[in-house]
C-alpha positions in Angstrom: -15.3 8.8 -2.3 -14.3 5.1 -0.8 -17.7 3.6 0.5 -16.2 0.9 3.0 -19.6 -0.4 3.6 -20.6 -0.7 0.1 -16.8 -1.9 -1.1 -17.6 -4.3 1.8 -21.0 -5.8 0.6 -19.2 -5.9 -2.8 -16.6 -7.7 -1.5 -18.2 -9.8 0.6 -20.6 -11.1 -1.7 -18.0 -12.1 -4.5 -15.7 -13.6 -1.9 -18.9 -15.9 -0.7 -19.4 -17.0 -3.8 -16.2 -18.0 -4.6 -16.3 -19.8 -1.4 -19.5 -22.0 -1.8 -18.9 -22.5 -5.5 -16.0 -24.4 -5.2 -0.4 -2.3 9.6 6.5 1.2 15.8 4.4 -2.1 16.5 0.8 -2.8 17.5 -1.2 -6.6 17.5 -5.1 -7.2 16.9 -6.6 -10.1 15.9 -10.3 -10.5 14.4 -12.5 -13.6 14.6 -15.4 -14.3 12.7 -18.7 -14.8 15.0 -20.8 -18.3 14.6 -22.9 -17.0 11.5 -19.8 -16.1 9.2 -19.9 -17.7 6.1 -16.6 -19.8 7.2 -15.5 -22.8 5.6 -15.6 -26.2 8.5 -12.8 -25.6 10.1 -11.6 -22.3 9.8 -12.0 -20.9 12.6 -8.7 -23.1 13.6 -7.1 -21.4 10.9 -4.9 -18.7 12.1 -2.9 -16.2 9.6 -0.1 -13.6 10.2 0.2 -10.3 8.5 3.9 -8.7 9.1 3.9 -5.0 7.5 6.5 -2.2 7.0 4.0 0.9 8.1 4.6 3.4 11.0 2.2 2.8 14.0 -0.9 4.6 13.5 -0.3 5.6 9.8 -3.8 5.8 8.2 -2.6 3.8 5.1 -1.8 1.0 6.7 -5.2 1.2 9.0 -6.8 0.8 5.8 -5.1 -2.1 5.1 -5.6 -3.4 8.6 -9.3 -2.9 8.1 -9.7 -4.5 4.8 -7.9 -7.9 6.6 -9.9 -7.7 9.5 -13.2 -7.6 7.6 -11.9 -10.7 5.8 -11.4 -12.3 8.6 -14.7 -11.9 9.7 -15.6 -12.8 6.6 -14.2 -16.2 6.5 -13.7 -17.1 10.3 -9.9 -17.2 10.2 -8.3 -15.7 12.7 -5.8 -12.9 12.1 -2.4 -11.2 13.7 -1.4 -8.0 12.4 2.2 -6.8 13.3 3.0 -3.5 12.0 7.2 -1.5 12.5 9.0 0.4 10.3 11.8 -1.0 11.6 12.8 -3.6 8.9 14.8 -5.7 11.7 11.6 -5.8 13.9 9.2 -6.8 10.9 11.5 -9.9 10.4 11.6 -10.3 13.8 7.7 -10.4 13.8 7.9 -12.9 10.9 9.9 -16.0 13.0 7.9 -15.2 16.0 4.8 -15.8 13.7 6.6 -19.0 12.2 7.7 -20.3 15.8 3.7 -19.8 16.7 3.0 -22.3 13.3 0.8 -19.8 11.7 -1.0 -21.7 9.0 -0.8 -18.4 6.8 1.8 -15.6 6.5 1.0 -12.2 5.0 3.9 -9.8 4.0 5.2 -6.4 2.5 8.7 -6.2 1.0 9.9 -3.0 1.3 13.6 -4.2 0.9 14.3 -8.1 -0.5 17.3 -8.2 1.5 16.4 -7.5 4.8 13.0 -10.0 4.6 14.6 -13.0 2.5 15.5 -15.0 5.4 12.7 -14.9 7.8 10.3 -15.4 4.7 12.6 -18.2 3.3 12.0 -20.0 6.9 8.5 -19.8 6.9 8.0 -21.2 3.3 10.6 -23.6 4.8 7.9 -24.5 7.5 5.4 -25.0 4.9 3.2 -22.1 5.5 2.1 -19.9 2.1 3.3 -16.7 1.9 1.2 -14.0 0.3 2.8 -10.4 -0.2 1.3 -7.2 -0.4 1.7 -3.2 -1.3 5.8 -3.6 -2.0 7.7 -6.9 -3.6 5.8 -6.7 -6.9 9.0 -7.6 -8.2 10.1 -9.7 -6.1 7.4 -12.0 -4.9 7.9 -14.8 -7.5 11.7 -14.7 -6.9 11.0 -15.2 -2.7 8.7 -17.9 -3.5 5.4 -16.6 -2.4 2.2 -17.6 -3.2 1.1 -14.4 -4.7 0.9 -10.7 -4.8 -1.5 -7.8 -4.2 -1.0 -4.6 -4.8 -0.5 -2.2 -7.5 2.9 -2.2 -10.0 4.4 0.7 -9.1 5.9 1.4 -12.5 2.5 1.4 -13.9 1.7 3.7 -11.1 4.8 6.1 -11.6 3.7 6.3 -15.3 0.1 7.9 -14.8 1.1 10.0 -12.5 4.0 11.7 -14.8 1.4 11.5 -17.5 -1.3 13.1 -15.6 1.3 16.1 -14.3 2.2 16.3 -18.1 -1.7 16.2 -18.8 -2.1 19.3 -15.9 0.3 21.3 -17.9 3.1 20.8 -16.0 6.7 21.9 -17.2 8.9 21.1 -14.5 8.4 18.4 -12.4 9.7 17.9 -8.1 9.7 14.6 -6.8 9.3 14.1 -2.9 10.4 11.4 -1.8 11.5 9.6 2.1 14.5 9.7 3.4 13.9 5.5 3.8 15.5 3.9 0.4 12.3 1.7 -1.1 12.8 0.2 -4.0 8.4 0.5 -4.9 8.6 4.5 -3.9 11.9 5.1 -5.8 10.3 3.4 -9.0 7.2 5.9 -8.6 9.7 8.4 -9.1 11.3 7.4 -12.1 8.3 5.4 -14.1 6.7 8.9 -13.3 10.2 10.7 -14.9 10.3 8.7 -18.1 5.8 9.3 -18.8 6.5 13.4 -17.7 9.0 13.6 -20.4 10.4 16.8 -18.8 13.1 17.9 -16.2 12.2 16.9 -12.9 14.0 16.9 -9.2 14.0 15.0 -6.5 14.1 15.5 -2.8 14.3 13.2 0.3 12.6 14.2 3.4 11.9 12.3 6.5 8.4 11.9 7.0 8.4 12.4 10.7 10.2 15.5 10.9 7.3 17.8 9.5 9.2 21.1 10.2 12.6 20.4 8.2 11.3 18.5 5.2 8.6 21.6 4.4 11.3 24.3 4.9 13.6 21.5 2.7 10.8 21.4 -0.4 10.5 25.2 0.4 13.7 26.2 -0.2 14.0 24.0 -3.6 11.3 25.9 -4.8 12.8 29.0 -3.8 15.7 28.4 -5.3 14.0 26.7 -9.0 11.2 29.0 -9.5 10.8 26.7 -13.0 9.2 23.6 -11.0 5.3 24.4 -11.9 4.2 20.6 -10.5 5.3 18.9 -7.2 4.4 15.2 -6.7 4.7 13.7 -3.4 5.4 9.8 -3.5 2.9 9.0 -0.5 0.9 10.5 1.6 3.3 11.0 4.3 5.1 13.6 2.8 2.0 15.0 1.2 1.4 17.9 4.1 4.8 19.2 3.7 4.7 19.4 0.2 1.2 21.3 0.5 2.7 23.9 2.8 5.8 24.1 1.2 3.9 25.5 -2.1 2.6 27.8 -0.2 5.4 29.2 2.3 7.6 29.5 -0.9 4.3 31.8 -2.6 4.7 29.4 -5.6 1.9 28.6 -8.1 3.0 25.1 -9.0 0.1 22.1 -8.8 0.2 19.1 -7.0 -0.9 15.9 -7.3 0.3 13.1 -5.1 0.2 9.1 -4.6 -2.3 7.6 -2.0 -5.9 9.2 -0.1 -6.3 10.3 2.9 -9.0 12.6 4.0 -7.1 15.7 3.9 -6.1 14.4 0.2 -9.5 13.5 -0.9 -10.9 17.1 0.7 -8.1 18.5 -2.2 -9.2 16.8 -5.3 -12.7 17.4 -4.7 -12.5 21.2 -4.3 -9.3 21.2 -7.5 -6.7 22.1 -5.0 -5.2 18.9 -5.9 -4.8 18.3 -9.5 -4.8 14.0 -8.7 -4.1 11.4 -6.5 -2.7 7.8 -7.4 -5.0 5.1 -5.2 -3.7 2.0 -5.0 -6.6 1.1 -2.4 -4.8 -0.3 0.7 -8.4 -1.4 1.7 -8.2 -4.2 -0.9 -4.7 -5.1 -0.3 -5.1 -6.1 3.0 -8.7 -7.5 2.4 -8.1 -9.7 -0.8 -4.4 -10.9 0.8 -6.8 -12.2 3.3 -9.5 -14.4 1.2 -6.5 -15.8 -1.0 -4.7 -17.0 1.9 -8.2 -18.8 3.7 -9.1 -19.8 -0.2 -5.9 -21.7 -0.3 -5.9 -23.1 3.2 -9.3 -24.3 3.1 -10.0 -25.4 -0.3 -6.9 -25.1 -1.9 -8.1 -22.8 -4.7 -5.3 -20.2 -5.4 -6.3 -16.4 -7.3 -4.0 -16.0 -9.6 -2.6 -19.4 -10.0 1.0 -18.7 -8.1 1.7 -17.1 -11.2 0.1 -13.6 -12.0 -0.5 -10.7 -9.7 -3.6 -9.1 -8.0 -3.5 -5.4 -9.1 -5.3 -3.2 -6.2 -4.4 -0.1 -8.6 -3.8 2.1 -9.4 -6.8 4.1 -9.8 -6.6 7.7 -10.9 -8.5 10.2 -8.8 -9.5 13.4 -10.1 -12.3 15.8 -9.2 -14.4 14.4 -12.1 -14.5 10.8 -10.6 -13.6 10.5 -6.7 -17.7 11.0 -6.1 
């Protein structure tokens, strides 16, 4: 089970060494107090992170967490901005420019929508460090780097672990919002599983219609025997769903939350793909005040910081 205080010494301890040796819309920011281990000057430093996550969804808290801590860390000071509203989060993006942020940290969920306001930060001449979603797209958009997990790899343990579970037929759940990283969960996970598998869109928000939506497809294929959800958003409706429809098929999903982790433990869920949002938000942090400060870049501007993904099962989530 995720330790923050233990990830946290962990994490702390590497990022001071590397120091000395050479998530509608909300705002926080976090300062580090006058013992942090900041570098001279840092405390000036101040560093934007723009993300694509609902207000108050707990995956993007944890990634909100892990920056904050960071921040602390390394006395920067640190915006988060938070919409799923794809207009608004590159609306959030100039306004950070227009405030001359000396950092800018971002999630991609659609290269189209986020290419100009990024494009006109780099213009400005502050880095741009992207996180969670963009894996594919971060060296095209010019940024710095990338955190996060590769959501083909992803996809692909996930089919192989339904295949490994016994699993015959396979349902995909998937959001009604088109994302290039959840759609490529669905089919790395297709071509691993081997098998037939079906996909379904829900909307997240409406609870009610997308469980009586994955209900009724599994009324009406009684063959599906494995339902993967492609985040946890959509993982309660695809719990009750499995049972309202009195089917036997096993689920295991992609992300943790506490509901999720309370599954795998007692073998209710088969697994759950972690890509650690903690991390992503915490090591987006220290590259960005490694690279302001000292200049020292992880992962050269060329090769990606993978945050997962990390199976979960009940033999190894503790």
């Amino acid at each position: 089970m995720f330790n923050r205080k233990t990830a946290l010494a962990v994490l702390a301890t590497t990022a001071v060494l590397t120091m000395t040796a050479c998530s509608s819309s909300s705002g926080t920011s976090a300062t580090a107090s006058g013992s942090s281990a900041a570098a001279a000057g840092a405390a000036d430093v101040k560093i934007a992170m723009v993300v694509h996550g609902g207000a108050g969804d707990a995956f993007w808290s944890d990634v909100k967490t892990g920056g904050e801590d960071a921040a602390s860390l390394t006395g920067v000071q640190l915006d988060y901005q938070t919409s799923d509203d794809l207009k608004q989060q590159g609306d959030f993006i100039n306004a950070a420019v227009a405030q001359n942020v000396q950092g800018l940290i971002v999630s991609v969920p659609t290269v189209e929508a986020l290419t100009a306001p990024i494009k006109a930060a780099e213009d400005a001449g502050i880095p741009v460090m992207v996180i969670n979603s963009g894996a594919d797209d971060w060296e095209a958009l010019g940024a710095v780097g990338f955190v996060g997990q590769q959501e083909s790899v992803a996809g692909e343990a996930a089919g192989t672990a339904m295949k490994e579970a016994g699993v015959t037929s396979l349902l995909c759940v998937n959001i009604t919002q088109v994302i290039k990283a959840v759609d490529q969960r669905c089919e790395s996970a297709t071509e691993s599983f081997g098998g037939p598998v079906q996909t379904v869109r829900i909307d997240p928000a409406d609870t009610a219609a997308g469980t009586a939506q994955i209900t009724a497809t599994l009324q009406s294929n009684p063959s599906i025997d494995g339902v993967l959800p492609l985040g946890a958003g959509v993982f309660p409706q695809a719990s009750a769903a499995i049972k309202q429809a009195n089917s036997s098929a096993k689920i295991g999903t992609f992300d943790v939350t506490k509901e999720i982790t309370a599954g795998v433990k007692d073998g209710s869920v088969a697994f759950a793909i972690d890509q650690q949002p903690y991390i992503q938000g915490y090591q987006a942090v220290i590259s960005e005040a490694l690279l302001i400060n000292k200049n020292l870049l992880i992962g050269g501007g060329t090769s990606p910081v993978a945050s997962g993904p990390r199976v979960l099962t009940q033999t190894n989530i503790g």
